[in-house]
C-alpha positions, 0 to 999 in steps of 0.5 A: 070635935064632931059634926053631922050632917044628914042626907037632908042637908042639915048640919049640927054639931054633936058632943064635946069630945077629948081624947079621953072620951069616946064619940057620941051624936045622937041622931035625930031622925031615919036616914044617912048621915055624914059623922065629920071628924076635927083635931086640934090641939087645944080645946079652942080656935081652929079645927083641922078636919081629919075624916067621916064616918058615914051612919044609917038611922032606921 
């Protein structure tokens, strides 16, 4: 699971992940954002947060 948070404050989640696919968030405007990383297991319930990526939109 993803998540991105912009330099604004604003958190959305980003595309369903798996280990097979690769990350994608598509982001909605300039500025940094925060990607946030979460594993798990199994595909539902609880999400152990595991890094960030940080991104610059221009």
């Amino acid at each position: 699971m993803t998540q991105a948070v912009s330099d604004k404050g604003e958190s959305f989640d980003c595309a369903e992940t798996t280990q097979q696919t690769p990350i994608s968030c598509v982001l909605p405007s300039r500025g940094t954002y925060e990607v946030k990383l979460f594993t798990n297991n199994e595909r539902y319930g609880r999400f152990d947060y595991v890094g960030a990526l940080e991104f610059n939109r221009k």
